[in-house]
MOPAC internal coordinates of N, CA, C and O (Angstrom, degrees):
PM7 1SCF
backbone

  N    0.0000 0     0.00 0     0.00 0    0    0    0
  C    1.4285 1     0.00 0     0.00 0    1    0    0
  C    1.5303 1   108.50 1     0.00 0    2    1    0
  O    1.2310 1   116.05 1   -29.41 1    3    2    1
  N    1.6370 1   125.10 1   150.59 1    3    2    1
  C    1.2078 1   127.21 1  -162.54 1    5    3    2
  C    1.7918 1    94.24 1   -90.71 1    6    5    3
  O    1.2310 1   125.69 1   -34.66 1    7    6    5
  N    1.1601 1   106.67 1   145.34 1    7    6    5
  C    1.0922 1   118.55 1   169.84 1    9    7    6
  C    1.7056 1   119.48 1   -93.22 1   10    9    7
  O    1.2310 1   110.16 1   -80.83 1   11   10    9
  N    1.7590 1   136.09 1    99.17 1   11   10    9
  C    1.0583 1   145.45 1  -142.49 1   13   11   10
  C    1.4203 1    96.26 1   -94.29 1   14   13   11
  O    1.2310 1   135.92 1   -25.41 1   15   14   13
  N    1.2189 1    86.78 1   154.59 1   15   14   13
  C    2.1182 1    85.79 1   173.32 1   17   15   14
  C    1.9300 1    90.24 1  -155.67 1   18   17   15
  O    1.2310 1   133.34 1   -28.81 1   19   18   17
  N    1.2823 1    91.83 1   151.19 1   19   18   17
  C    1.4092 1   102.21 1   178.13 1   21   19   18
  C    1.4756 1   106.04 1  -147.84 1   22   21   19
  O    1.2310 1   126.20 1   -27.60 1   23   22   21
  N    1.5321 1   105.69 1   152.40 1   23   22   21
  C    1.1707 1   134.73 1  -140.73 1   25   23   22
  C    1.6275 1   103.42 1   -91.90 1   26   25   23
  O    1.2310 1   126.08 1   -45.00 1   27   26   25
  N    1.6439 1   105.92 1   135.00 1   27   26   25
  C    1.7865 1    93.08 1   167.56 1   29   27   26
  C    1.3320 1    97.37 1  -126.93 1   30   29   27
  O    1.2310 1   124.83 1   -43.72 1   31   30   29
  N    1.1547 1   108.33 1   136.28 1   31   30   29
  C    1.6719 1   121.36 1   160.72 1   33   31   30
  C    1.0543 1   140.98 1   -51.10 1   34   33   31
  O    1.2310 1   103.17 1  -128.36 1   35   34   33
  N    1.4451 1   148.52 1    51.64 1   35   34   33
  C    1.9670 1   133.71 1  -150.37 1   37   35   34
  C    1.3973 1   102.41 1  -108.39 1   38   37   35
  O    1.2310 1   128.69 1   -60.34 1   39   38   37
  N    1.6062 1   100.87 1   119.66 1   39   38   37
  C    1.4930 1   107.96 1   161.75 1   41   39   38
  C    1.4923 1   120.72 1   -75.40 1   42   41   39
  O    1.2310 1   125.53 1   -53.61 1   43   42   41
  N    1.1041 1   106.99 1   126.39 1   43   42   41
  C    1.3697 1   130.22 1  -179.85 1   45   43   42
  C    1.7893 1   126.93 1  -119.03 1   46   45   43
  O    1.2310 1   115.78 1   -50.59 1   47   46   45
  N    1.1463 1   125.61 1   129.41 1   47   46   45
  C    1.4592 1   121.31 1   179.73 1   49   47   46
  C    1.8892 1   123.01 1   -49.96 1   50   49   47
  O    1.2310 1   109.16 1     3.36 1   51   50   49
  N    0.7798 1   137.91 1  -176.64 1   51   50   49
  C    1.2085 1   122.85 1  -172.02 1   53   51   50
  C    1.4606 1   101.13 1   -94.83 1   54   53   51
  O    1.2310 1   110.16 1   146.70 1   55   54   53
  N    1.4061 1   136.08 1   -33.30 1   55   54   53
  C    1.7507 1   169.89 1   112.66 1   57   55   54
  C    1.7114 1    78.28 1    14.80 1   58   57   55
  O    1.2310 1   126.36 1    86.21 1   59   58   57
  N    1.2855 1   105.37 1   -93.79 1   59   58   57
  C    2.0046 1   109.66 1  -158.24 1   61   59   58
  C    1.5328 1    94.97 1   -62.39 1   62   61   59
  O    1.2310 1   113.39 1   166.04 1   63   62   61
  N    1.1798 1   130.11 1   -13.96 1   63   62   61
  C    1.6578 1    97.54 1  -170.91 1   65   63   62
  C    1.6256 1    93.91 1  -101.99 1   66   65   63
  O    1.2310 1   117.36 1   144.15 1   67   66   65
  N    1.0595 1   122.63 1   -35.85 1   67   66   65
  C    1.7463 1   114.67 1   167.02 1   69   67   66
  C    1.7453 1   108.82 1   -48.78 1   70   69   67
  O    1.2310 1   120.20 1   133.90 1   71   70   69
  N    1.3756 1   117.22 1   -46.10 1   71   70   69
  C    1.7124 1   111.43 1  -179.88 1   73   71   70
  C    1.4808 1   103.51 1   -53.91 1   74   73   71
  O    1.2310 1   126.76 1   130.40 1   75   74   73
  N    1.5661 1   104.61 1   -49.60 1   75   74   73
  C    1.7612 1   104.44 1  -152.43 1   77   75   74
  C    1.6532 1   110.01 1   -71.21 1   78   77   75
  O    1.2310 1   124.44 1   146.02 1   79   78   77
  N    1.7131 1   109.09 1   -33.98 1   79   78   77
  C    1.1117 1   114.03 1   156.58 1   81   79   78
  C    1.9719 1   132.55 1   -49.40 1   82   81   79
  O    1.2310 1   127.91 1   144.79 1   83   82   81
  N    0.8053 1   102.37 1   -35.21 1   83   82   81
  C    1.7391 1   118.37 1  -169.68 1   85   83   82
  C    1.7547 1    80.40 1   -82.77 1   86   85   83
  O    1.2310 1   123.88 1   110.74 1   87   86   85
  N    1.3355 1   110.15 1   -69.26 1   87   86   85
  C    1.9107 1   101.64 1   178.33 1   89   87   86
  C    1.2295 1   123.22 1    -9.46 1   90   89   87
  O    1.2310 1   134.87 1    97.43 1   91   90   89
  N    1.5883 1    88.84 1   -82.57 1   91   90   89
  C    1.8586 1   110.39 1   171.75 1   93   91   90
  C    1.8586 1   106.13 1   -58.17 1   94   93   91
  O    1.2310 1   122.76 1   142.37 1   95   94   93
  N    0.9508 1   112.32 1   -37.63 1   95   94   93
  C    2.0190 1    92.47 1   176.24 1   97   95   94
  C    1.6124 1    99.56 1   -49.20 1   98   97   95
  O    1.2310 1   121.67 1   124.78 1   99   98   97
  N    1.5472 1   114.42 1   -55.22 1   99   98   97
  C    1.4168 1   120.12 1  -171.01 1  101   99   98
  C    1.2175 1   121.62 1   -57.03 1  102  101   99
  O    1.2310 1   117.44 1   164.73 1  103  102  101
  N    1.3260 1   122.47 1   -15.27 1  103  102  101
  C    1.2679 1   130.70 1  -177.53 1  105  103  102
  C    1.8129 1   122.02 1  -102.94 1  106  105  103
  O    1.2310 1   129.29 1  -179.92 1  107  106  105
  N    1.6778 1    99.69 1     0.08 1  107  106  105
  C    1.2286 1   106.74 1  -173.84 1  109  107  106
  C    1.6445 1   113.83 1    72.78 1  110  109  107
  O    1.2310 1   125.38 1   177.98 1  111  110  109
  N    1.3652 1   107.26 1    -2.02 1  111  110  109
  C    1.7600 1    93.33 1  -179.56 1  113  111  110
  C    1.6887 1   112.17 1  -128.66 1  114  113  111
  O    1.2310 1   129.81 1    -1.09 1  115  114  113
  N    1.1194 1    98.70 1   178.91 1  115  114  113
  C    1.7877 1   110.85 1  -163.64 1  117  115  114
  C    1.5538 1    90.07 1   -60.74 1  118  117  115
  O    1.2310 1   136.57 1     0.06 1  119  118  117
  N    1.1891 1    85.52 1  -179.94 1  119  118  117
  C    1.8534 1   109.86 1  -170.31 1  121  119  118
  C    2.0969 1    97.00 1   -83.22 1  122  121  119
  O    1.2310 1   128.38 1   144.36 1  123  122  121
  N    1.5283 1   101.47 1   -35.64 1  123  122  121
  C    1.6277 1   118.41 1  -172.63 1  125  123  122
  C    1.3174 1    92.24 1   -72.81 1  126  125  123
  O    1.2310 1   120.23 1   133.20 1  127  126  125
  N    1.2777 1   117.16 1   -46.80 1  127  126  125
  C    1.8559 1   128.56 1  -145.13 1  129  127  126
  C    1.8161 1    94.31 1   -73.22 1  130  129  127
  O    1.2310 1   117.86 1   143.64 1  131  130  129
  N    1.5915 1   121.67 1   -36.36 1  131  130  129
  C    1.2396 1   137.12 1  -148.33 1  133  131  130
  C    1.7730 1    87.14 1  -107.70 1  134  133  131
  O    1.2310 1   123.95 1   157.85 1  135  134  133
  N    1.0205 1   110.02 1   -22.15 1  135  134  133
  C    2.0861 1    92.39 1   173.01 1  137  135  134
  C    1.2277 1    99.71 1   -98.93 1  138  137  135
  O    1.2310 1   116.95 1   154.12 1  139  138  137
  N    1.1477 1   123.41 1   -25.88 1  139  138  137
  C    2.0046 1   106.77 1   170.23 1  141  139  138
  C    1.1385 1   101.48 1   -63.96 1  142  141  139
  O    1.2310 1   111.73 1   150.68 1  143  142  141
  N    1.1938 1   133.20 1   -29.32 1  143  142  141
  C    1.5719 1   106.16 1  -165.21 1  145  143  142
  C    0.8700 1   114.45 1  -101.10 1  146  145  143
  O    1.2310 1   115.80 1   162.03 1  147  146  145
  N    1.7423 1   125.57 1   -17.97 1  147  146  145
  C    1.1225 1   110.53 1   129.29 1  149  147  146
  C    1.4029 1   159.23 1   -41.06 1  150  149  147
  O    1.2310 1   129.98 1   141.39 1  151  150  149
  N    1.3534 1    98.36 1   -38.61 1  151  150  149
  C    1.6719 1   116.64 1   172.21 1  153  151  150
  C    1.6198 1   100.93 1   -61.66 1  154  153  151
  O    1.2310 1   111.48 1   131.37 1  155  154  153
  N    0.9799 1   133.66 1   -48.63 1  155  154  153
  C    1.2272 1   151.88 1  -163.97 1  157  155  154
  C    1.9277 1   113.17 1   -66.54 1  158  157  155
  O    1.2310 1   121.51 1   150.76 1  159  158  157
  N    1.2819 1   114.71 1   -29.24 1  159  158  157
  C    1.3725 1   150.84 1  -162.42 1  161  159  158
  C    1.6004 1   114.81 1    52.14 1  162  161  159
  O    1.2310 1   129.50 1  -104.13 1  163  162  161
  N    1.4158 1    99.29 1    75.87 1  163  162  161
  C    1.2977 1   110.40 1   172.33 1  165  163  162
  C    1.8272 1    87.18 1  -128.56 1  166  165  163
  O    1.2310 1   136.14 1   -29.35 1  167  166  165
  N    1.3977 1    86.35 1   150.65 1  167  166  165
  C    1.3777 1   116.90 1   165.41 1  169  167  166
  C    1.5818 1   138.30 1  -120.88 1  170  169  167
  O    1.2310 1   132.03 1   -81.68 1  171  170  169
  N    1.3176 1    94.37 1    98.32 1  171  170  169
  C    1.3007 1   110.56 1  -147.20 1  173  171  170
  C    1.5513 1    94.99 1   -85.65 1  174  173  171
  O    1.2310 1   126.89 1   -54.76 1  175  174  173
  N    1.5898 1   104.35 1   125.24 1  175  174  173
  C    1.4214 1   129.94 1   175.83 1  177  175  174
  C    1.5880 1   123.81 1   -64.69 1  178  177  175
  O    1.2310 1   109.66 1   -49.60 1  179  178  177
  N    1.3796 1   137.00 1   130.40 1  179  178  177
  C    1.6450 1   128.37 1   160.40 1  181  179  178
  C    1.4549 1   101.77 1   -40.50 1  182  181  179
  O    1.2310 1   117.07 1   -26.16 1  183  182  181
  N    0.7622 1   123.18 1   153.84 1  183  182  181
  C    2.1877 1   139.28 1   133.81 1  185  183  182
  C    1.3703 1   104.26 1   -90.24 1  186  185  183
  O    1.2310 1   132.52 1   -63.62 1  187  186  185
  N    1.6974 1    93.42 1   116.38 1  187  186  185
  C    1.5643 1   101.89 1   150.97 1  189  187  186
  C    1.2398 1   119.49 1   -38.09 1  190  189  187
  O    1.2310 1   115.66 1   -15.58 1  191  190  189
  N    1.4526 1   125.85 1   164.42 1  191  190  189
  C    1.4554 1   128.07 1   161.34 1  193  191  190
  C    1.4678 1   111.76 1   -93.02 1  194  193  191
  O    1.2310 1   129.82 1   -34.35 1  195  194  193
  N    1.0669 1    98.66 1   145.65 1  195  194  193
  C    1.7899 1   104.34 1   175.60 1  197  195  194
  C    1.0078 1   126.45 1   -53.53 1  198  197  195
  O    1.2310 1   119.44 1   169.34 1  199  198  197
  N    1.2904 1   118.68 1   -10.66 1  199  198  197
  C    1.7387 1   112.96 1   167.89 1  201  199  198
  C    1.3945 1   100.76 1   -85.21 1  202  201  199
  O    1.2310 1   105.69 1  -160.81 1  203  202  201
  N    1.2728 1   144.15 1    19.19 1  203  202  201
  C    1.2400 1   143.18 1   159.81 1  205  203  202
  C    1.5074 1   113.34 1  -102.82 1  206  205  203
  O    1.2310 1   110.15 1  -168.68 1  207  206  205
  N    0.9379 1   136.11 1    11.32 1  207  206  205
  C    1.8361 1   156.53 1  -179.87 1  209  207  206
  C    1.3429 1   100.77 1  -130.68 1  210  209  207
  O    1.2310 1   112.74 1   153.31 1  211  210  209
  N    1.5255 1   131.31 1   -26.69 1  211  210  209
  C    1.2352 1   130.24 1   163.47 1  213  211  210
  C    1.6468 1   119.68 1   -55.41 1  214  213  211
  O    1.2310 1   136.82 1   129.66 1  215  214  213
  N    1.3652 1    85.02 1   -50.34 1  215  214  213
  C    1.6554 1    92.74 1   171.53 1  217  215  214
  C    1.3720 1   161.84 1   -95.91 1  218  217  215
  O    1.2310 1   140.04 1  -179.32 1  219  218  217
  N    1.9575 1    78.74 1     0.68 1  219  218  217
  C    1.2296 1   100.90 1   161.06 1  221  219  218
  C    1.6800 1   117.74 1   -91.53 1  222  221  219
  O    1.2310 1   133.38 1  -178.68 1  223  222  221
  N    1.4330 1    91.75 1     1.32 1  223  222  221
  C    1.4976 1    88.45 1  -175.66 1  225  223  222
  C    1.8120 1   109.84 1   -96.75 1  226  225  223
  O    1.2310 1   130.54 1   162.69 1  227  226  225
  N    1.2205 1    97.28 1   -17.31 1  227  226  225
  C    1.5819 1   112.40 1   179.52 1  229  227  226
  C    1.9512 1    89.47 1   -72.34 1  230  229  227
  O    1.2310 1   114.14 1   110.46 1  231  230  229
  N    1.2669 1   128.70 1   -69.54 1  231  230  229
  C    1.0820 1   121.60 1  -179.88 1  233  231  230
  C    1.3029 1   134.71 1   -44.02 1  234  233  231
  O    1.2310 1   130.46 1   168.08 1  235  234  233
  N    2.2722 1    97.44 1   -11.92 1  235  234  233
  C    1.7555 1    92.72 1   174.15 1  237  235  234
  C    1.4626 1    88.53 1   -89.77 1  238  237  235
  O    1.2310 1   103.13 1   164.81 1  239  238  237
  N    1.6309 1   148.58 1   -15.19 1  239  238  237
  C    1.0395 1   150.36 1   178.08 1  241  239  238
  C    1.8001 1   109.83 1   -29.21 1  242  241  239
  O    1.2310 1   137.94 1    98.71 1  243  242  241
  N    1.6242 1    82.85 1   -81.29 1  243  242  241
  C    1.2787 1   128.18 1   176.46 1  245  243  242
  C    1.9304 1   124.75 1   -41.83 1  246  245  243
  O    1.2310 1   127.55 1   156.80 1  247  246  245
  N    1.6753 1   103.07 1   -23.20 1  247  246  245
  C    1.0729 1   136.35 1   165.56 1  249  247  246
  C    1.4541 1   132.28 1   -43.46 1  250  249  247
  O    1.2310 1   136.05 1   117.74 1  251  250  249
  N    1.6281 1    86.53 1   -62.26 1  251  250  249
  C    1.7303 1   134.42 1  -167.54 1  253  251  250
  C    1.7819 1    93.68 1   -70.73 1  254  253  251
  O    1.2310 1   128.22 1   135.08 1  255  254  253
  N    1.6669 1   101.78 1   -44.92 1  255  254  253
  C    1.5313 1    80.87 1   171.22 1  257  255  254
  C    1.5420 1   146.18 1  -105.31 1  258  257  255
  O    1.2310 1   135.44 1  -160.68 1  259  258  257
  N    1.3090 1    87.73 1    19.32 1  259  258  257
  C    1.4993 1   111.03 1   159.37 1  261  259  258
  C    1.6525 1   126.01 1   -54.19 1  262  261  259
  O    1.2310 1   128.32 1   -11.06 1  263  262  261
  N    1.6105 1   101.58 1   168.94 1  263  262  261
  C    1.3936 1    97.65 1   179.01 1  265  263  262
  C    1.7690 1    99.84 1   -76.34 1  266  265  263
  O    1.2310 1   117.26 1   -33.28 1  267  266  265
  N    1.1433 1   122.82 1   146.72 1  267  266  265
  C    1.3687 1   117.74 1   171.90 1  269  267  266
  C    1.5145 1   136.79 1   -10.88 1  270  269  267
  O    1.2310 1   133.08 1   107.55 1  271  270  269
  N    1.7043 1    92.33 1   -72.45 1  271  270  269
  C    1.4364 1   111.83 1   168.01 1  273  271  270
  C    1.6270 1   115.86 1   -49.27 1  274  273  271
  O    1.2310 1   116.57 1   114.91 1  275  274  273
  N    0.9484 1   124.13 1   -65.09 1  275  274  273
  C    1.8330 1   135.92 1   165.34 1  277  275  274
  C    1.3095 1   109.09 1   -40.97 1  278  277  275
  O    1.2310 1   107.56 1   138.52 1  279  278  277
  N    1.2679 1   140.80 1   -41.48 1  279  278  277
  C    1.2072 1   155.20 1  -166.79 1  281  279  278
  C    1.4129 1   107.12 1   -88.61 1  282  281  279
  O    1.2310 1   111.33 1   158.82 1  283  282  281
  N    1.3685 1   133.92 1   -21.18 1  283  282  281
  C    0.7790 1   141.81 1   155.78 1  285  283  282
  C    1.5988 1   129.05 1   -76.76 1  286  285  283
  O    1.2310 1   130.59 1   151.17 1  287  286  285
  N    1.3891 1    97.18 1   -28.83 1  287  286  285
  C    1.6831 1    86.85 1  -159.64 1  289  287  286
  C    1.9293 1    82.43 1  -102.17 1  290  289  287
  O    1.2310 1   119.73 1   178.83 1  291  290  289
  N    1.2463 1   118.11 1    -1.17 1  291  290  289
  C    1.5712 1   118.72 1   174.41 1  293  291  290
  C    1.8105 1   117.60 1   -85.98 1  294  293  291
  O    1.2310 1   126.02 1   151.69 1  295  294  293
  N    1.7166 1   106.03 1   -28.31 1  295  294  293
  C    1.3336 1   109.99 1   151.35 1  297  295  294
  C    1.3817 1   127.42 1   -54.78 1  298  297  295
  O    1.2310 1   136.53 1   131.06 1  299  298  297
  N    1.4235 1    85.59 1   -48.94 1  299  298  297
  C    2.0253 1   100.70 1  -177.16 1  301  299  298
  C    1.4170 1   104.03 1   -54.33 1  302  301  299
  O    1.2310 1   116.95 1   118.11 1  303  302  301
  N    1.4937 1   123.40 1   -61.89 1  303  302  301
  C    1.5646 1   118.92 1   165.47 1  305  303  302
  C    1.3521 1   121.48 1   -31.77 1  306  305  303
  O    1.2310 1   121.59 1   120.37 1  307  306  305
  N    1.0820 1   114.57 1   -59.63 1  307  306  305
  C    1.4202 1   127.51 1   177.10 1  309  307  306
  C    1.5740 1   130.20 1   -22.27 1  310  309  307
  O    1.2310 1   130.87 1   107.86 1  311  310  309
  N    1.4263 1    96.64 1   -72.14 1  311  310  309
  C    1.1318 1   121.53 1   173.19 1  313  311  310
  C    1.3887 1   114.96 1   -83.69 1  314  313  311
  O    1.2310 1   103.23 1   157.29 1  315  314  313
  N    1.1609 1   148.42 1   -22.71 1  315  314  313
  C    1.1473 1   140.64 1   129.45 1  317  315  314
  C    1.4513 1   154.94 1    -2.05 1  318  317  315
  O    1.2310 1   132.69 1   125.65 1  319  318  317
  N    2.0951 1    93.10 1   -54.35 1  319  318  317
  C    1.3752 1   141.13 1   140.62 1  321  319  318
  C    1.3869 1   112.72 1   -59.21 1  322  321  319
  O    1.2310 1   118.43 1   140.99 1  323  322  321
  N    1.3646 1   120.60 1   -39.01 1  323  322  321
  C    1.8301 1   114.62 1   170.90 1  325  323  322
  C    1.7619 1   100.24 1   -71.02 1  326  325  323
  O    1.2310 1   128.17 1   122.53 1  327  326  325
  N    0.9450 1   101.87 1   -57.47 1  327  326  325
  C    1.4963 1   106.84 1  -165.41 1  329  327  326
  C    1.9719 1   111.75 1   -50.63 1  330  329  327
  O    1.2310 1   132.20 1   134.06 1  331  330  329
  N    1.4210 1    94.04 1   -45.94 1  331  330  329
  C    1.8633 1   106.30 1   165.07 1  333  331  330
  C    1.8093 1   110.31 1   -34.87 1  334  333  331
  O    1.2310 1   135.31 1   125.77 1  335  334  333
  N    1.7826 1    87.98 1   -54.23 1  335  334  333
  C    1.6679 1    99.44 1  -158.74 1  337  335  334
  C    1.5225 1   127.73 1   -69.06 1  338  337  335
  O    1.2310 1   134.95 1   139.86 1  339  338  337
  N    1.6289 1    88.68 1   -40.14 1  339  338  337
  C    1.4722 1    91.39 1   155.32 1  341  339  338
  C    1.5020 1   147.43 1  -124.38 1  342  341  339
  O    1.2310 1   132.01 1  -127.01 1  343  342  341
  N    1.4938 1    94.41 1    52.99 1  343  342  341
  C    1.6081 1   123.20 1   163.37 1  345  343  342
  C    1.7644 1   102.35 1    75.66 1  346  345  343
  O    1.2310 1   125.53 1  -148.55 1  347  346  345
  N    1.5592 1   106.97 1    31.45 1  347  346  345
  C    1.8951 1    97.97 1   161.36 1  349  347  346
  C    1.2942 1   115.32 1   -80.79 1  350  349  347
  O    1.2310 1   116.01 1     3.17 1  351  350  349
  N    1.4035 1   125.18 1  -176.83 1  351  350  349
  C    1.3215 1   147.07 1   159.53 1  353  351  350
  C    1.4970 1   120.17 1   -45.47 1  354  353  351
  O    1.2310 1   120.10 1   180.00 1  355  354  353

């Protein structure tokens, strides 16, 4: 069976639909995709770009050749910064 969707209309200033648009660019999702989830009350997060996982991964590299202790507490940073980025504990 087709799954129906119907349409709502919201007037908006030219000001809020340029913000809400630039939002949703930042968020990786449609302009539609980014007011449901809003409507919904979710708050939908940016994604880093992958050259930011690039470099944290060079820094767990960089880690490994540390003295132990340092190497440790530079992982611990590390991942920390992953955990920040994509909305863990």
């Amino acid at each position: 069976m087709r799954k129906r969707s119907v349409g709502i209309n919201v007037r908006v200033s030219v000001t809020e639909k340029r913000k809400m648009t630039l939002m949703a660019k930042r968020c990786g999702l449609s302009l539609s995709e980014y007011l449901r989830q809003r409507t919904l009350g979710y708050e939908p997060g940016g994604h880093p770009p992958k050259e930011v996982f690039d470099v944290l991964d060079k820094i767990d590299e960089m880690a490994e050749n540390c003295q132990p202790s340092a190497g440790a507490k530079i992982t611990a940073c590390a991942d920390e910064i992953r955990d920040l980025l994509i909305g863990g504990n």
